[in-house]
C-alpha positions as CSV (number, residue, x, y, z in Angstrom):
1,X,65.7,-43.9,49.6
2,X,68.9,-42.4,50.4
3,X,70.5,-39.3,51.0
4,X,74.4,-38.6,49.3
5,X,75.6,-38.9,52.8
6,X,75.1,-42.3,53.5
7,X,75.3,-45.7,52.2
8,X,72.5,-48.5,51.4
9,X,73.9,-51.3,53.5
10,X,72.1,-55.3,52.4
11,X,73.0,-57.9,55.1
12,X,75.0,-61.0,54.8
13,X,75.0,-63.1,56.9
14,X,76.0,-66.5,58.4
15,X,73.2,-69.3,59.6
16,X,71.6,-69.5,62.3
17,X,70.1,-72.9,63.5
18,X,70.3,-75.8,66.0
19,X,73.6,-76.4,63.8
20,X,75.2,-72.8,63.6
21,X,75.8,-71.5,67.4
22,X,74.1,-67.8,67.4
23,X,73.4,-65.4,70.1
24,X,69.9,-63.3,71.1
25,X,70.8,-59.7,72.3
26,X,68.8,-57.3,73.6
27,X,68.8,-54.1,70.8
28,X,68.2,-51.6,73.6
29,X,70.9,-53.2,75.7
30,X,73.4,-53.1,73.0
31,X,72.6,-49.2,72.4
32,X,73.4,-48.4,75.6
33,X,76.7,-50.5,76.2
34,X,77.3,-49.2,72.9
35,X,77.2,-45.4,74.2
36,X,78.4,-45.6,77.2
37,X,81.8,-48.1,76.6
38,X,84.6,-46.0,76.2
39,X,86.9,-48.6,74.2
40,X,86.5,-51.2,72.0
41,X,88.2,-53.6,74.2
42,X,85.3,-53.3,76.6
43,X,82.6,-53.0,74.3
44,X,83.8,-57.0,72.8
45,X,83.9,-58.0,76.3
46,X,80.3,-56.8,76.8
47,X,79.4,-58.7,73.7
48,X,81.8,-61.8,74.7
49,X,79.3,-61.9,77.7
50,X,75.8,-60.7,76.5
51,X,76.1,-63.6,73.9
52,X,75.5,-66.0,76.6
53,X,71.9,-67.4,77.5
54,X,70.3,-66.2,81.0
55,X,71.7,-68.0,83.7
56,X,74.7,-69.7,82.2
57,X,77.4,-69.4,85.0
58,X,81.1,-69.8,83.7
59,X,84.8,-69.0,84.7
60,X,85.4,-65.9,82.7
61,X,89.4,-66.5,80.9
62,X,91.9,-63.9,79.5
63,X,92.8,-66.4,77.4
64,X,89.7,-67.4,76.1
65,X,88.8,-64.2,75.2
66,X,92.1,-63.9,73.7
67,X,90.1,-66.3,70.7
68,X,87.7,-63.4,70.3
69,X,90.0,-60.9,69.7
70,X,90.8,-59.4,73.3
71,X,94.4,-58.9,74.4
72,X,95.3,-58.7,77.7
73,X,95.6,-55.6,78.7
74,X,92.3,-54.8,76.7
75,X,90.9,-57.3,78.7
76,X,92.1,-56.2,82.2
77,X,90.8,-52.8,81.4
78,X,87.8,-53.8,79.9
79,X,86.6,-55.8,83.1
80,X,87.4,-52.4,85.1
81,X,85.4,-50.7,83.1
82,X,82.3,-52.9,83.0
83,X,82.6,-53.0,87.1
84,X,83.0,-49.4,87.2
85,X,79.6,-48.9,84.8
86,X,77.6,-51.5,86.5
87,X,77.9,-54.3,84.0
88,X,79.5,-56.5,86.5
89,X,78.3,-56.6,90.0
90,X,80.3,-58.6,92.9
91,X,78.1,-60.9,94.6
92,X,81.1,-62.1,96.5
93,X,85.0,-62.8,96.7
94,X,85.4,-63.7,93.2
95,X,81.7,-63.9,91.8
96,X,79.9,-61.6,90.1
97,X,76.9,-60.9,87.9
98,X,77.2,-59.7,84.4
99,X,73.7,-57.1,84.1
100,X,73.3,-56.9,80.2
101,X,71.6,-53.1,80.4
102,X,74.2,-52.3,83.2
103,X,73.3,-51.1,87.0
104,X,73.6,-47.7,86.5
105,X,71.8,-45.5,83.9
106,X,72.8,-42.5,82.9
């Protein structure tokens, strides 16, 4: 039952099978990055990573997520901002961790 205020929402939405790539994400997780982001531009780079299975290990690309919607200055600040919240931690030089519920809680 509803209430005037709000709006009865039915989902639509895409397959998702061995033949239609889809991602598992942590509800809780996605809560959190979703109050503590400030922008959008880091909230779809937390997504861009978060939709990756544990372990996977890639070269992360301005230009790929440029394909999901991220400009370059979006992305830039978006990768300070998951550093500076504990999303990504340096492990060294150039390598770092992406931690889906972030290092530091609020």
């Amino acid at each position: 039952m509803s209430y005037p205020n709000q709006k009865t929402i039915s989902i639509d939405k895409m397959p998702c099978d061995k033949n239609n790539k889809y991602a598992v994400i942590n509800q809780y997780a996605m809560q959190k990055a979703m109050c503590q982001l400030k922008t959008m531009g880091s909230m779809k780079l937390w997504l861009y990573l978060a939709k990756n299975k544990p372990d996977y290990k890639f070269d992360l690309s301005c230009a790929e997520c440029g394909k999901w919607g991220l400009k370059p200055d979006a992305f830039h600040a978006a990768v300070k901002e998951l550093i500076n919240k504990g999303y990504l931690l340096k492990n060294k030089a150039n390598e770092y961790t992406f931690i889906e519920i972030g290092a530091y809680r609020e």
